[in-house]
C-alpha positions in Angstrom: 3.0 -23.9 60.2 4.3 -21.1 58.1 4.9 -23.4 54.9 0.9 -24.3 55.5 -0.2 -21.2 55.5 1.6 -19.6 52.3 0.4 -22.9 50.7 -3.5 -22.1 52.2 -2.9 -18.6 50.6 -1.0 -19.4 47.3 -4.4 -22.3 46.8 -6.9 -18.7 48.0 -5.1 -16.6 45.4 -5.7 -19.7 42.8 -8.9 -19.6 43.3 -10.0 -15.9 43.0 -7.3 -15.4 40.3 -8.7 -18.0 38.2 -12.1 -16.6 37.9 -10.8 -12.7 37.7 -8.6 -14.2 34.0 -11.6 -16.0 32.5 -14.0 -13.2 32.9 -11.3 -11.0 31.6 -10.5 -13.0 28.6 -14.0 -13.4 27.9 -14.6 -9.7 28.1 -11.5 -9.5 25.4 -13.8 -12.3 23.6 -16.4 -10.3 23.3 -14.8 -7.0 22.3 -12.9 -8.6 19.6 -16.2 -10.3 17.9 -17.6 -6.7 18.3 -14.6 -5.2 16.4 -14.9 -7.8 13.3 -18.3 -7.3 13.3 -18.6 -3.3 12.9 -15.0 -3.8 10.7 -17.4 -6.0 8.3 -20.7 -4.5 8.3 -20.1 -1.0 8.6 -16.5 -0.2 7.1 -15.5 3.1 5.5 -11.9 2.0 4.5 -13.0 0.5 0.9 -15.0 4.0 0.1 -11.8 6.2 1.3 -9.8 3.9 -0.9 -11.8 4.0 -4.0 -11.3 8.2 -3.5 -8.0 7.7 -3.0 -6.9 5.5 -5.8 -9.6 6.8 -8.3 -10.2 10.3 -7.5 -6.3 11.2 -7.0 -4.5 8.6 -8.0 -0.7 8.1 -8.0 0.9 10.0 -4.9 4.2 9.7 -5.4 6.1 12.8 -2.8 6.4 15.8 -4.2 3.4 15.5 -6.6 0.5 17.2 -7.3 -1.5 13.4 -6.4 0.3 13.6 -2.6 -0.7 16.9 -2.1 -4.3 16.4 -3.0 -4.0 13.0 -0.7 -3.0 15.2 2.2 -6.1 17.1 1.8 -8.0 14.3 1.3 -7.4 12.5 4.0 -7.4 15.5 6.7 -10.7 16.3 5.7 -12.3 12.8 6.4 -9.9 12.5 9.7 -11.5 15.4 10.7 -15.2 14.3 10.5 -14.6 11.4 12.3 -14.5 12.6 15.7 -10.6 12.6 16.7 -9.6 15.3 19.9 -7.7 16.6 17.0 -6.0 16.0 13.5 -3.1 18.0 12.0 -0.5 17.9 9.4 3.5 17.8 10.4 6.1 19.3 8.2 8.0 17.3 6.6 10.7 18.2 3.3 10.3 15.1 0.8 12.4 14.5 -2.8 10.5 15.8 -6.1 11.8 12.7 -8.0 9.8 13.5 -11.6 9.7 10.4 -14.0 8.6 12.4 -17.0 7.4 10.5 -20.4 6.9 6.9 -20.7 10.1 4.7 -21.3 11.1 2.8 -24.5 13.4 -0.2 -24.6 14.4 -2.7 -27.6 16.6 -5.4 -27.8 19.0 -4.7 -31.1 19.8 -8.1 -32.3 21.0 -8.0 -35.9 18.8 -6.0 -37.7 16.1 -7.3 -35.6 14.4 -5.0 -32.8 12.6 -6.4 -30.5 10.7 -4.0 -27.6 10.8 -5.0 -24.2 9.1 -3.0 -21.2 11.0 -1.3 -19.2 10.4 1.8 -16.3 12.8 4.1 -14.6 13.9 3.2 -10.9 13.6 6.0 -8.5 15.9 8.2 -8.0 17.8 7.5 -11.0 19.0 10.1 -13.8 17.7 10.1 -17.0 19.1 8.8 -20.7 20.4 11.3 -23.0 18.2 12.7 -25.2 18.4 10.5 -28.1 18.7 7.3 -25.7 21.1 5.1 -24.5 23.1 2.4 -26.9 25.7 -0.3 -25.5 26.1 -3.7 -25.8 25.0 -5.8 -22.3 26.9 -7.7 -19.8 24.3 -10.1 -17.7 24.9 -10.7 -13.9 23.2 -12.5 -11.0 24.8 -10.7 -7.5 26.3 -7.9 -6.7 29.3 -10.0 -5.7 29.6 -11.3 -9.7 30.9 -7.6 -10.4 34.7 -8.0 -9.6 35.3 -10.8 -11.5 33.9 -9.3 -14.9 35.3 -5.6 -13.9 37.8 -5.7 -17.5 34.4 -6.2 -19.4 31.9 -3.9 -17.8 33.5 -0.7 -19.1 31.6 1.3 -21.9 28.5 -1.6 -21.5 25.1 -1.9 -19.8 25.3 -4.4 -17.3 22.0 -6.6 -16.9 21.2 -7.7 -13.2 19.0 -10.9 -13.7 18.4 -12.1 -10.1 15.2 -13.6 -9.6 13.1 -13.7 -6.4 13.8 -16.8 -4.6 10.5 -19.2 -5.1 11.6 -21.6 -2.1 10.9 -19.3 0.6 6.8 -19.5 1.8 7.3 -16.0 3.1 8.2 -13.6 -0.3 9.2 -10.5 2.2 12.0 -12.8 2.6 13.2 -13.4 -1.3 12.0 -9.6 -1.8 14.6 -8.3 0.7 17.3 -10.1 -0.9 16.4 -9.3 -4.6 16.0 -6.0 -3.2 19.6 -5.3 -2.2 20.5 -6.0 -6.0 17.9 -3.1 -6.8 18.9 -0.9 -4.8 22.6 -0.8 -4.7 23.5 -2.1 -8.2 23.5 1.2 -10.5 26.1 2.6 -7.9 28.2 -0.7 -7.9 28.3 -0.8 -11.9 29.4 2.4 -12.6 32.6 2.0 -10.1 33.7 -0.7 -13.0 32.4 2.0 -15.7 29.2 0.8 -17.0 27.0 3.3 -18.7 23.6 2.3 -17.2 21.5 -0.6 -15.3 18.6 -2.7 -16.3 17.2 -4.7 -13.8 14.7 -8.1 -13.6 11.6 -6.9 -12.1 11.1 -7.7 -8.3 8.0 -10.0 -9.2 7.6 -13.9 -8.5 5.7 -14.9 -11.6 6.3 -13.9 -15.4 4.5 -11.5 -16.8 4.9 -8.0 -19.2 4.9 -5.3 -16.2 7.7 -3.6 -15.1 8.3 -2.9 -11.4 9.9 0.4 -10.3 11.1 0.8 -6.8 14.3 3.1 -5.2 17.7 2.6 -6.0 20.5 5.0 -4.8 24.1 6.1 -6.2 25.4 6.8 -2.7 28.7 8.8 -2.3 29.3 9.1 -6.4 29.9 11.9 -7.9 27.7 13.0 -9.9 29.0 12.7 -13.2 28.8 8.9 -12.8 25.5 8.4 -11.9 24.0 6.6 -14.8 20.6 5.7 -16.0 19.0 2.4 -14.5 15.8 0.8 -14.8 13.5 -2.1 -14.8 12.6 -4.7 -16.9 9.8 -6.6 -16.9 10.1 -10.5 -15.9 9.1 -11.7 -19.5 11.4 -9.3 -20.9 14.4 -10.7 -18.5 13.7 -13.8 -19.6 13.9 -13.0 -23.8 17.1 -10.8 -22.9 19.0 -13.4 -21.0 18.0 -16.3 -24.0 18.6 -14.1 -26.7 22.8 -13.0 -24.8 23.1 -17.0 -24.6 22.4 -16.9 -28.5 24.5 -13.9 -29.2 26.7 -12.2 -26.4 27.3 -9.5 -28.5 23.5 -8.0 -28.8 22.7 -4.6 -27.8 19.9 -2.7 -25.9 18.4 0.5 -26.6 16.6 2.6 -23.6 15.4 6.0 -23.7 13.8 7.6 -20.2 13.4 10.9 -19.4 13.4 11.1 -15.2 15.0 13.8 -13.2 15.3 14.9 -9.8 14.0 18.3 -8.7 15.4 18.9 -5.2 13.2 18.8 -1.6 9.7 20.4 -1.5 7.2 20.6 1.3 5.2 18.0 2.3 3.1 16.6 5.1 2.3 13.5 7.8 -1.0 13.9 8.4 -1.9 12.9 12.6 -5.3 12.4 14.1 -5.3 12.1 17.6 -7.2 11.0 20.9 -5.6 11.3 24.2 -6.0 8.5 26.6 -8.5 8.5 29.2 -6.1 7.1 32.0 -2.7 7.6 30.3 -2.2 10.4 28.3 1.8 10.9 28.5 1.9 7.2 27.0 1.1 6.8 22.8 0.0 4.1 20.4 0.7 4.4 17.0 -1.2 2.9 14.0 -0.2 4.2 10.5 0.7 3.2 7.1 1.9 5.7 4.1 0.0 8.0 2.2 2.5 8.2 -1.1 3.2 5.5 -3.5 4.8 5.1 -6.6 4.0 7.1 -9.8 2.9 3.6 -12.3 -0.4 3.1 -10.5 -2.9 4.1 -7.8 -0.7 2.5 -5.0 -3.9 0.9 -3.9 -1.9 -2.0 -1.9 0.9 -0.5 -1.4 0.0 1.7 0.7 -3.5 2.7 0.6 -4.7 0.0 2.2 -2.6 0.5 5.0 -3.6 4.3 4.8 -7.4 3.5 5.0 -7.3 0.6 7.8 -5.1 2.6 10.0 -8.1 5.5 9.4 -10.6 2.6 10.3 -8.8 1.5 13.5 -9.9 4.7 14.9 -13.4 4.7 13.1 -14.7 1.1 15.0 -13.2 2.2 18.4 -15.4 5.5 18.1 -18.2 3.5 17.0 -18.3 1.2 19.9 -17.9 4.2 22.0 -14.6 2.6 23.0 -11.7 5.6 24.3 -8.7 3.7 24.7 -6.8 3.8 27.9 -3.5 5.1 26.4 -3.4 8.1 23.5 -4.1 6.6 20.2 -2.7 8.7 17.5 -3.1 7.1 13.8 -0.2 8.3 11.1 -0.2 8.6 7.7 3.4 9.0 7.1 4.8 10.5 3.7 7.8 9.0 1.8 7.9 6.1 2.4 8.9 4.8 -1.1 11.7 6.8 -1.7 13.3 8.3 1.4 11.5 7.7 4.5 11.3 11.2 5.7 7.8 11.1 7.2 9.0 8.4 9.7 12.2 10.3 10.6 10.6 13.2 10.8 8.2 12.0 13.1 10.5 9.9 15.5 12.5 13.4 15.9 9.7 15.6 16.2 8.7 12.8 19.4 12.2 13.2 20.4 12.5 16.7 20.8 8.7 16.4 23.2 10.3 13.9 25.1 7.3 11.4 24.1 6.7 8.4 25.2 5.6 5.8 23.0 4.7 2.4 24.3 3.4 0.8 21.3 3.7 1.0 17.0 1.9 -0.9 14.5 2.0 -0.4 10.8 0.5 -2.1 7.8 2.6 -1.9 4.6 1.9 -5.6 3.1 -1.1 -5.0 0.4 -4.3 -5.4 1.9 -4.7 -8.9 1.4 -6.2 -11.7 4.2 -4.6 -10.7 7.8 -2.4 -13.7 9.0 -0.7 -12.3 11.9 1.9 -9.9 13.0 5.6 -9.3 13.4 7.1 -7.9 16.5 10.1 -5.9 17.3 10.2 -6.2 21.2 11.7 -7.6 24.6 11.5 -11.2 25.1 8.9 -10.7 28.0 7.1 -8.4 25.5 7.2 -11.0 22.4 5.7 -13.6 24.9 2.6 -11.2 26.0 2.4 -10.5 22.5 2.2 -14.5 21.5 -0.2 -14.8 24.2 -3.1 -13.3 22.1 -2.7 -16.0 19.9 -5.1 -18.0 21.4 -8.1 -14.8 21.4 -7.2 -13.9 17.6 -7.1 -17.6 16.1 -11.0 -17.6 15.8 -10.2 -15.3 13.4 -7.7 -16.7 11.4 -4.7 -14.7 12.6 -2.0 -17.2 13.8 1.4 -16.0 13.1 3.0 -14.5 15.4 6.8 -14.0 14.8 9.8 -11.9 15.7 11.1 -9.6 12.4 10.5 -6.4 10.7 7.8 -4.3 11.8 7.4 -1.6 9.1 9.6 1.6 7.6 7.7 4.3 8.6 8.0 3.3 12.5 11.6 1.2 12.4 13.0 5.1 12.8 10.9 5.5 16.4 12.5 5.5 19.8 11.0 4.8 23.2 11.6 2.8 26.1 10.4 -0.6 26.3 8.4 0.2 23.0 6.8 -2.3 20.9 6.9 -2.2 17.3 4.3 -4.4 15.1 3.6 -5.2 11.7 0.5 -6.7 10.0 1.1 -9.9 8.1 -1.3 -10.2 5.3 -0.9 -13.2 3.1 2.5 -12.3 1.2 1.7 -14.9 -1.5 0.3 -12.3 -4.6 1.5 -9.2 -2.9 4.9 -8.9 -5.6 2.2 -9.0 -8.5 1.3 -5.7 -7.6 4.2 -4.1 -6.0 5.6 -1.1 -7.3 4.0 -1.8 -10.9 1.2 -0.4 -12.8 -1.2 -3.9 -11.9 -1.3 -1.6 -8.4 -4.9 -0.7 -9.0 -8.5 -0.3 -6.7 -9.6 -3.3 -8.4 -6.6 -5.6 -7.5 -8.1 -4.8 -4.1 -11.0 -7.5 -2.2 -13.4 -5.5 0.2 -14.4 -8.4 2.7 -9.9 -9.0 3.0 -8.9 -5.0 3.8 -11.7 -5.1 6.2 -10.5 -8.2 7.7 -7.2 -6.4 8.1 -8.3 -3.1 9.5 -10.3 -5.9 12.4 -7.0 -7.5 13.0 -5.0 -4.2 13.5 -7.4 -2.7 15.5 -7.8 -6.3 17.5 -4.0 -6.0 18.8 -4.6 -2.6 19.3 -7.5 -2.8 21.9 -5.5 -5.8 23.4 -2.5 -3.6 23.9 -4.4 -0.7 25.6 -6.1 -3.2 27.7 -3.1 -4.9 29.3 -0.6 -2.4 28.1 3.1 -4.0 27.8 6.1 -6.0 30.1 8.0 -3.0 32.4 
């Protein structure tokens, strides 16, 4: 008798449980086709970026162009209706790059220029340029073995970005280690300065900065590095097999200026049922100093903005406190994120839920999640509502820089996945420009983002 009446109850349940989901999901249905359509007819994001990338321009931390962004982008926060929008402290490095760099490949009594840029962070030639003969290398790891040649010479990292892999975040990371850590590595053996191949999958003339960092070295060895374009990787490295005894010229004139004052700028709207728990949707106001950073990140910066500009259009107040961050320094140092994570630290906040776009502002594929397993699987689960749409991947890996540094219980940390395919032809390079950038694909974006955002508030996360 007992075992027939759970059974008459677990069939009752069924059948009122069943009904309760579908009108639920189609209530999510409806929302989300409300959200694409007020993302594509009546977006903002593609007029905040034009200001942004052709009003102030490069915003690199520090600058004149960040500052002005700051401003910017407080002002248009604060029309839009949030409980309130302010800017949090944060010290940034003043990294200066200073005039444009020269480079030329002495071969004989032939010279042959080849364009090169400074990496950030590094120090700058001396005055009348720097002179040596090269040494080329693929890894990191080739160093040891050529340590009795390096001394006195410039040593050449050519490592290309893996083609093979479908996702390029994946080759970039790689080549990106080589960046970063290969000036510091090089002058342990006594090389006089860096040039590296561009982080870029096809061939072209521009030159793609990005950070690099000397680490513990003193700092009489920190020596000059920079980039060289793809097509100019390619000449040097043919024109060593011809004659390993070539030289290269480079002249650049960076410096670093210490910490200055800077700013996150924070709009917020506090949650209608649950206040004491925060979303977060943000991207990074500064970029680099070649271009307008118009992917990279002020795409990010203007569909995080328009997350919060459909919700109040629908008259939609989400559940939970919805805060949207535009974090500073991203590209070289990461402060705003830190800065944030200990400023939420020291209020004893708790965040349920982080989502950042820092991928270029291309066609929204999906998202990455840093998260529980019972939290990955309610995640995958909106797969089914957001495929109408296009936005299918849903995988575990990186979520973003700015919130990797946050801290919360149970928190879930999300990343949009534009497609990745052209993103490294504008990455860090001067190609970085409001007209690399398609309206109808950063709208699409700022849909997706604020998609999973309603989603989340609506059915909040796994305990």
């Amino acid at each position: 008798m007992p075992n027939i009446y759970l059974y008459q109850m677990k069939k009752l349940l069924f059948f009122l449980l069943v009904p309760m989901l579908a009108l639920a999901q189609s209530g999510d249905e409806k929302m989300l086709r409300q959200i694409h359509d007020q993302a594509l007819t009546q977006s903002k994001g593609y007029g905040w970026l034009d200001h942004l990338c052709n009003q102030i321009g490069p915003r690199l931390s520090g600058s004149e162009g960040a500052e002005k962004a700051v401003q910017y982008t407080k002002s248009e926060m604060d029309k839009l209706g949030f409980d309130k929008v302010f800017l949090q402290e944060v010290m940034v490095p003043k990294w200066v790059r200073g005039k444009k760099e020269s480079a030329f490949i002495l071969n004989g009594k032939s010279k042959i220029s080849v364009p090169i840029c400074a990496l950030g962070g590094s120090v700058g030639t001396p005055k009348d340029g720097l002179t040596a003969q090269v040494i080329e290398v693929k890894n990191l790891s080739d160093l040891p073995a050529l340590a009795d040649q390096i001394k006195g010479k410039i040593v050449f990292f050519n490592h290309p970005m893996i083609p093979e892999n479908i996702n390029a975040f994946h080759s970039y990371g790689e080549a990106g280690r080589v960046r970063w850590m290969g000036p510091r590595e090089a002058a342990k053996y006594g090389a006089v300065g860096t040039i590296c191949r561009s982080l870029n999958l096809r061939l072209d003339d521009f030159p793609h900065t990005g950070s690099m960092g000397y680490g513990d070295l003193p700092v009489s060895q920190h020596i000059p590095a920079a980039a060289i374009s793809t097509n100019g990787a390619e000449l040097l490295s043919k024109m060593l097999r011809e004659n390993p005894n070539l030289k290269f010229r480079f002249s650049q004139d960076c410096q670093s200026m210490g910490e200055v004052l800077s700013y996150n700028v924070i709009g917020e709207v506090k949650g209608s049922e649950h206040p004491d728990r925060i979303m977060v949707v943000g991207g990074h106001l500064d970029s680099w100093d070649l271009a307008d950073g118009a992917h990279d990140d002020g795409a990010g910066v203007v569909q995080s903005m328009e997350v919060f500009r459909i919700f109040k259009s629908m008259g939609y107040r989400p559940k939970n406190t919805l805060r949207v961050v535009l974090f500073m320094n991203e590209e070289n140092g990461g402060r705003g994120g830190k800065q944030y994570n200990d400023d939420a630290q020291a209020k004893g906040e708790n965040h349920i839920f982080a989502l950042e776009s820092d991928c270029g502002g291309f066609s929204p594929r999906g998202f990455s999640f840093q998260a529980s397993d019972a939290n990955f699987e309610k995640m995958s689960a909106y797969r089914d509502l957001l495929s109408p749409y296009l936005i299918h991947v849903f995988d575990r890996g990186h979520s973003g820089s700015d919130i990797e540094p946050l801290q919360s219980a149970n928190i879930v940390k999300a990343g949009l996945m534009p497609d990745t395919q052209r993103y490294f032809d504008y990455h860090h390079a001067a190609t970085d420009t409001f007209d690399a950038i398609n309206k109808r694909e950063l709208e699409l974006g700022a849909a997706a983002m604020a998609s999973l955002v309603y989603l989340i508030d609506q059915h909040s996360i796994a305990p």
